[in-house]
C-alpha positions in Angstrom: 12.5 5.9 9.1 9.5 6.2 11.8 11.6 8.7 13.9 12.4 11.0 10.7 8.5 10.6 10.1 7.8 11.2 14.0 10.5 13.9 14.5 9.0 15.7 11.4 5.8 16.4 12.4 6.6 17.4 15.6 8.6 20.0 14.1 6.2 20.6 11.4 3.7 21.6 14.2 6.0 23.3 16.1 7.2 25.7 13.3 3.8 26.4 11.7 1.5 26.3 14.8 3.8 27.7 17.6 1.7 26.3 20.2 2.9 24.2 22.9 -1.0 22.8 23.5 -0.8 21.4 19.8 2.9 19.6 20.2 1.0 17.8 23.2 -2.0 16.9 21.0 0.1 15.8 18.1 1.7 13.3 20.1 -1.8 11.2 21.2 -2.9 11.8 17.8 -0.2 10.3 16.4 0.1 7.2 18.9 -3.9 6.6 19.2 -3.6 6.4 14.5 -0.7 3.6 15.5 -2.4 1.9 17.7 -5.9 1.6 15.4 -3.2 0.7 12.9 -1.6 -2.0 14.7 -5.4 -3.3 15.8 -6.3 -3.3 12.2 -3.3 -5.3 11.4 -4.4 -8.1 13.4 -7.8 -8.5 11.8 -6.1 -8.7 8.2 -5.9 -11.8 6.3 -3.8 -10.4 3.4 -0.4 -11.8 4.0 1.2 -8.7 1.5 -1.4 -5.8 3.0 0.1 -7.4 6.7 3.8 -6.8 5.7 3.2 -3.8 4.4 1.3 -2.4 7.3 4.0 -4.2 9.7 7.1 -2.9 7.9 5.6 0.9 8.0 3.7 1.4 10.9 5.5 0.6 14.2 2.9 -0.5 17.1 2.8 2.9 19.1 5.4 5.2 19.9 7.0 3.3 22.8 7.7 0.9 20.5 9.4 3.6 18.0 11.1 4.9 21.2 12.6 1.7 22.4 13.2 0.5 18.5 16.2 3.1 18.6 16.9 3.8 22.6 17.4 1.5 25.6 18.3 1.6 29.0 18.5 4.8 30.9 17.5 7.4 27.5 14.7 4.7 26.5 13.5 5.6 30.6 14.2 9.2 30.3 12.1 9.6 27.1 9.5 7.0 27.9 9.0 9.7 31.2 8.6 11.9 28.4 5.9 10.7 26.7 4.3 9.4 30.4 4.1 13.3 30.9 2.7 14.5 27.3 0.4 12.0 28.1 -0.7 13.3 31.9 -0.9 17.0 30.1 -3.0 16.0 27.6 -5.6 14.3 29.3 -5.2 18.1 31.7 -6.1 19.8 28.3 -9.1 16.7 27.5 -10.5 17.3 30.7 -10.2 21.2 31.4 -12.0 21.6 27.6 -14.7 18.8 28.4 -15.9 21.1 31.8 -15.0 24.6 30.1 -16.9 23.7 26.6 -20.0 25.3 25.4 -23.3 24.6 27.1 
């Protein structure tokens, strides 16, 4: 169900945005939300809140990647998101020293 959800959005912002800058932003978006999530999880002494929060939110999106790949295609889109990651922090970095004064 996490990759329908995942998969969705991604083409959700790729239909109505039609940028390739905000595919790349989605995906830290999404994964940095996952991981506060999965931090959050940790701190919470409901046991029901817990196992709804662990049956719903996966840890990151490795984890969603590896949940239904292995071996070579869990390499080949790991890569993947190495790469949307290295981009991104290009895009982070280039708006940080081009902002307004």
């Amino acid at each position: 169900m996490d990759i329908v959800i995942l998969m969705g959005l991604i083409g959700f912002v790729v239909f109505f945005f039609k940028r390739f800058v905000n595919v790349i932003y989605l995906i830290p978006i999404v994964d940095i939300f996952l991981r506060i999530i999965d931090v959050i999880k940790d701190y919470i002494t409901d046991p029901e809140f817990f196992a709804f929060l662990d049956k719903w939110f996966p840890a990151n999106i490795p984890s969603i990647i590896g949940k239904y790949t292995s071996g070579f295609v869990f390499d080949i889109f790991f890569w993947i998101y190495i790469g949307i990651y290295i981009i991104f922090e290009y895009y982070i970095i280039k708006e940080f020293f081009n902002g307004k004064k």
